[in-house]
N, C-alpha and C positions, 0 to 999 in steps of 0.2 A: 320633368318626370325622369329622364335620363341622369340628370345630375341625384334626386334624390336617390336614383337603385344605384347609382355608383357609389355612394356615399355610405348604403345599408350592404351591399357586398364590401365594403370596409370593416366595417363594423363588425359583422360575421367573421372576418377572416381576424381581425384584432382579437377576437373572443377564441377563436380555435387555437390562436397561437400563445396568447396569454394561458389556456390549458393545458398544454402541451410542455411548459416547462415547469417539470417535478425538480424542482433541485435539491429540496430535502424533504425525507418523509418519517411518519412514524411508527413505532414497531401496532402492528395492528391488534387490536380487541385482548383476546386470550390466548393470542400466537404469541406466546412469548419465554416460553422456558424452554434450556439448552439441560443436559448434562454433564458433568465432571467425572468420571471415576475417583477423586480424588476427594472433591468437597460439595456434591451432591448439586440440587440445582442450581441452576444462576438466570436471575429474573431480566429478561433485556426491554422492557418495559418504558425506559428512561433512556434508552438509544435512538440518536437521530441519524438518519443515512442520507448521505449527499451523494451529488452524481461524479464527486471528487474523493472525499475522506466522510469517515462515521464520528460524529460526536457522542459526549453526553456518556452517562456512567451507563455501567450493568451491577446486580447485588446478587451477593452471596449471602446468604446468611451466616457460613460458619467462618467467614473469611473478610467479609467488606465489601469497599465499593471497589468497584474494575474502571478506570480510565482509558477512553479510547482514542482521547487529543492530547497525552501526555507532552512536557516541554523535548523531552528526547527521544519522541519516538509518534505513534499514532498510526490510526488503520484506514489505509488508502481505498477507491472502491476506484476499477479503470474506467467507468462509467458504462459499461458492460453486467457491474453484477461479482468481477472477480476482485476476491480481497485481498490487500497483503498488508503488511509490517504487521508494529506489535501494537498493543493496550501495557496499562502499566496498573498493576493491583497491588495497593498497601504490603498485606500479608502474600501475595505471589508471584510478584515482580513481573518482567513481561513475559507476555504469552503472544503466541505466534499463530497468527490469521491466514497464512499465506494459502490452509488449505481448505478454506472459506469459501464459497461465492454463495451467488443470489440468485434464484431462477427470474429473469426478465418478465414472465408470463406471469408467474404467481406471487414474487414476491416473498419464495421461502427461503430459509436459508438451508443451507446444505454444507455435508463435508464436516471435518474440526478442525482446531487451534490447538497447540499442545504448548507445553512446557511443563520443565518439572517440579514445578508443585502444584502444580492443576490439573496434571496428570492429560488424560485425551478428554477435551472440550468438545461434547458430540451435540450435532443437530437432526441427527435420523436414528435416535434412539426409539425402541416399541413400541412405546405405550410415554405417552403424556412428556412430549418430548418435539416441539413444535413452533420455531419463531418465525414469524413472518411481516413482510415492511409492505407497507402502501406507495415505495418508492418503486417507480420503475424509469428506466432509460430514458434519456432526451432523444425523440427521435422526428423526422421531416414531419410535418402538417398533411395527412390524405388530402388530395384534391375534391370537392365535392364531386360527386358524376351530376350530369344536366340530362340526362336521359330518366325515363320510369321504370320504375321498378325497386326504389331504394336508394336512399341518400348513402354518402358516404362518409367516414370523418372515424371517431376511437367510440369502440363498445370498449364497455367496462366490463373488465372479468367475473364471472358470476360467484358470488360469495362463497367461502368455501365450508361448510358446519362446524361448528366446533369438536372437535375431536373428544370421544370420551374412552377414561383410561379402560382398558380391558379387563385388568389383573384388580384392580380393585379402586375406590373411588379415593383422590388425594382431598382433602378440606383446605382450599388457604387461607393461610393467619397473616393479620396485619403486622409488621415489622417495625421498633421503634425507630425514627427517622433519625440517619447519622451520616446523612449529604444531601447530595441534593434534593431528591423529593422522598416522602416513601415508599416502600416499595413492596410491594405485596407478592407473599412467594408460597410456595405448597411447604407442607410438615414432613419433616424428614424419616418419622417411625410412624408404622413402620413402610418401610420402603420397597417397592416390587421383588422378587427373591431375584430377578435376573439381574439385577444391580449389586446384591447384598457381597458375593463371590469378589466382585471387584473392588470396593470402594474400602480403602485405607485411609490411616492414620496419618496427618503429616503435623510433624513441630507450628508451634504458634511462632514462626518466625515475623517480624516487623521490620520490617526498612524501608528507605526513603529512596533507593536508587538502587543500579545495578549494584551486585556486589563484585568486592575488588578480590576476591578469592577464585579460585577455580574448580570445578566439581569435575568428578570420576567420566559423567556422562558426557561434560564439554571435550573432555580430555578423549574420550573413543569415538566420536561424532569428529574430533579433528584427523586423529588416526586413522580414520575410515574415507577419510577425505581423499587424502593424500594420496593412502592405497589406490583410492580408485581412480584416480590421473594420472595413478603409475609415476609419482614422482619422489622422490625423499622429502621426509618433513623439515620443516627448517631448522637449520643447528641453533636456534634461538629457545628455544626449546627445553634445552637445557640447562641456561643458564638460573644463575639464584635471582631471588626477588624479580621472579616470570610472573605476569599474567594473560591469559587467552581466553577468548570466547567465541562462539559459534552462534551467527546468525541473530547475534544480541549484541545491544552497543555495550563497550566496552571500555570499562574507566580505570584507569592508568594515572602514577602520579610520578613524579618526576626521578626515585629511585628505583622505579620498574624500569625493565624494558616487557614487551607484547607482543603480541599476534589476534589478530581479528579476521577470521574468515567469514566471507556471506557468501550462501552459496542460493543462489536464486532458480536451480535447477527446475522444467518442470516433468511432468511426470514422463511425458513424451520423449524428453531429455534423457531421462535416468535410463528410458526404456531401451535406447540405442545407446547409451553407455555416452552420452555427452554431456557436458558440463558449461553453466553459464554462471560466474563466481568472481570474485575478489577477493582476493589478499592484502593486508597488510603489516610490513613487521614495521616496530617499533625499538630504537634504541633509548638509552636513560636520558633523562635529563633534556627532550626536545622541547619541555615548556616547563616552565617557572613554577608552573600550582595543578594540582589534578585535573584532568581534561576526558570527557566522556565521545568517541569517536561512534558515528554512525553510517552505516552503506547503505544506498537505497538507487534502484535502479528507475528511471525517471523514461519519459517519451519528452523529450526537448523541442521549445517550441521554435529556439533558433537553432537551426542544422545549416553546415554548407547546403547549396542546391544540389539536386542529382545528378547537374553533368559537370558538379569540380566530384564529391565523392559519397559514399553510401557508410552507411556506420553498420560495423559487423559487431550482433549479438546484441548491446542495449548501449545507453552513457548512463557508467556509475554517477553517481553524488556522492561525493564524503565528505560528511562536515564532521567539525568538534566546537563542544562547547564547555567551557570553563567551567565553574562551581557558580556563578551568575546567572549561569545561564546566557554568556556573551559567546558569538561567534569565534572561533580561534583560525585564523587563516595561516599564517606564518609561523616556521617553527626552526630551533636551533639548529638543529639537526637533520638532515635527508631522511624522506621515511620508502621504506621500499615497499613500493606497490606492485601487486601481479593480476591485470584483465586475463578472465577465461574468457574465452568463448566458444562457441558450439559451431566451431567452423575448422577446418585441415589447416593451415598459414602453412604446412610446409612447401618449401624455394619460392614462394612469394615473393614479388617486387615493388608489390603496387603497396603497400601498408605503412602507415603512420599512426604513432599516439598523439593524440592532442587534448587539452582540455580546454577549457572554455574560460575567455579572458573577458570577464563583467565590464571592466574600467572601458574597452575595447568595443567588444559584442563582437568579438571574431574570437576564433581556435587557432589557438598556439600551437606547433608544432614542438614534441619533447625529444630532442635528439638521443642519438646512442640506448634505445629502446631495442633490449634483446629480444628475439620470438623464439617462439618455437613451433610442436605443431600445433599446440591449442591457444596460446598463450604471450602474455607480454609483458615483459617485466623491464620495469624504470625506476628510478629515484629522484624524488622532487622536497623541498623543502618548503612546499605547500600545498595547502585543500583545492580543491577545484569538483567542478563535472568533466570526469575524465572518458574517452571515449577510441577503440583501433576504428578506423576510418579508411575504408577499400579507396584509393583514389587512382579518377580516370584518367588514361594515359597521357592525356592534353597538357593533364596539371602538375606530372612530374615535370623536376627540370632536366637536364641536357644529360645529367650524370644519372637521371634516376632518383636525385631525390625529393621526397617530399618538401612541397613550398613552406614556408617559414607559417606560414598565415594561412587561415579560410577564412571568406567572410562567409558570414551570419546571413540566412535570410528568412526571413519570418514563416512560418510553416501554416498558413492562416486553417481552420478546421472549419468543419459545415456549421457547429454551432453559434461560429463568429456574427455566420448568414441570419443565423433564426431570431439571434436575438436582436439583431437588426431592423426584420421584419417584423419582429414583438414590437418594436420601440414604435415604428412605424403605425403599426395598426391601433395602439393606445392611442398615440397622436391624433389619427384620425379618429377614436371613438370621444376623446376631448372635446377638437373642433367639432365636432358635429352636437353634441349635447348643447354647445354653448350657442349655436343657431339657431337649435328649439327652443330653448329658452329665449332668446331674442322675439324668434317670431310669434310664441305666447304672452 
């Protein structure tokens, strides 16, 4: 008797936990139109949300499909609900999520995305303006309670109505299929009158990638940068056959020289005037064929431990990648990099830059790294995840300097546990079907 209720509280707990992980969901029912100022609705229909990155297209009607796993680029989810990077759109090139997220509870989206030809990408528009995922967070298993009164375990959130438009009723038309599935979106006339004021005209532009030109608005989004760090822009700047972009990768071919600023600021930052950013200049001729450079701030799953050092503000990622689409790690030339971060370094001792040395799985130490008070600027003549690293007094050496090396040690997370005990409790709902069978 004992052995069968141990084997059926197995089974129970194999079932809770096999429910328990949402790892990708989809956008739900009729929750599903965003708008544009720019090109009116966009259907997300055809979006899959993971507890990592968003797949899978979204449709415009006036514009195309929107890619949200493009090869240089794609929209991350921290597994909280908050979104960042970009999508990449035939006709709109990329657009920027970072000011996305998901509510946990419901499942809605919130906040926009901008760029400019898509102008502001809204989720909490008035009337008929409303996407929502059946995805929500990986989180611990509730304990069941053994007492009366009510089991324990997940209610499901109680369905939400479908919203109906207030200003006046949309009809949606079927759209003819020109990717991946079809996609059915509302008629654009006429359109609520509080839309009407905003929505413009933009060029039927087409491209296959970032463009290698620079526009007026990158150009004062870099200018506005710099103001606000209180620092001068870079004499690079100036030079002819310059390209630069902001917070968008950026493709560069071997008679340019560049600049790539990301600034990953968030609002709480801006609010006390701190900044958490990268820079990169770029001289001619550092690779052989046009190479497209991307910055993307990561949670690293090898860190030194906490008692060699703590990593101040995030570890960048920058990659580039060739017209192949091949990774580019190596380059002719030094590219000079600047980490911000949202922390004072002024008369600082304890600080070093490192990146992170794959072939190894330990962090390199980058010598002759200048600071200042936000900031750190090096030259290296390759990519890596580069990261300033607070280290504890133990691990300087005699003179104060940072060791040559960290090692790596695995940063293991709670979901390592669950999916453990998923595997586990499958296992046992296995064994055990195959004993009833036996004994039938």
């Amino acid at each position: 008797m004992n052995f069968r209720l141990f084997y059926c509280i197995a089974l129970f707990t194999g079932l809770l936990l096999s429910t328990s992980f949402v790892l990708a969901a989809n956008i739900t029912g009729s929750y599903k139109y965003a708008w544009s100022n720019n090109v009116g609705y966009i259907n997300f229909e055809n979006l899959t949300v993971g507890n990592t990155t968003l797949s899978g297209y979204v449709w415009s009607t006036n514009k195309g499909w929107i890619k949200f796993d493009p090869t240089n680029g794609g929209v991350s989810n921290n597994g909280q609900g908050v979104l960042s990077g970009y999508a990449w759109g035939e006709q709109l090139g990329w657009i920027n999520f970072s000011g996305v997220s998901i509510n946990t509870s419901t499942g809605k989206f919130s906040g926009t995305a901008t760029s400019d030809l898509i102008g502001t990408l809204t989720f909490d528009c008035p009337t008929y303006c409303d996407v929502r995922t059946d995805w929500r967070p990986v989180t611990p298993v509730p304990t069941p309670s053994s007492g009366g009164g009510g089991g324990g375990g997940y209610i499901p959130p109680t369905p939400i109505p479908t919203p109906t438009p207030t200003l006046q009723t949309i009809t949606p038309v079927t759209t003819p299929t020109l990717g991946p599935t079809s996609a059915t979106v509302p008629v654009f006339e006429p359109v609520p009158s509080i839309f009407k004021t905003n929505t413009l005209a933009i060029p039927g532009i087409s491209k296959s990638e970032p463009t290698l030109e620079t526009s007026n608005s990158i150009r004062d989004h870099i200018t506005e940068f710099y103001k606000t760090i209180d620092k001068l822009e870079p004499a690079i700047r100036k030079e002819t056959k310059y390209v630069e972009n902001y917070n968008m990768p950026l493709v560069i071919t071997p008679e340019q020289t560049g600049l790539l600023v990301w600034d990953f600021s968030t609002a709480e930052m801006t609010r006390v005037k701190q900044k958490q950013a990268v820079s990169i200049e770029l001289s001619r001729s550092i690779s052989t064929s046009k190479i497209t450079l991307f910055i993307d701030q990561t949670v690293a799953e090898l860190l030194p431990s906490l008692d060699q050092a703590s990593v101040l503000g995030a570890v960048f990622d920058i990659t580039a990648k060739d017209d192949r689409g091949n990774r580019v790690h190596e380059f002719s030339a030094p590219l000079k990099i600047t980490l911000i971060v949202p922390e004072d370094l002024r008369g600082r001792k304890d600080l070093g830059v490192y990146y992170f040395a794959d072939s190894a799985s330990e962090w390199a130490y980058i010598p002759e790294a200048l600071f200042d008070n936000i900031s750190a600027t090096f030259y290296v003549n390759h990519l890596a995840r580069f990261a300033i690293f607070a280290l504890k007094p133990d691990f300087l050496t005699k003179n104060g300097v940072p060791p040559e090396t960290l090692a790596a040690s695995l940063h293991t997370s709670s979901r390592l546990f669950m999916w453990l005990y998923g595997i586990v409790g499958m296992l046992s709902i296995i064994w055990l079907s195959r004993r009833i069978r036996k004994r039938n």
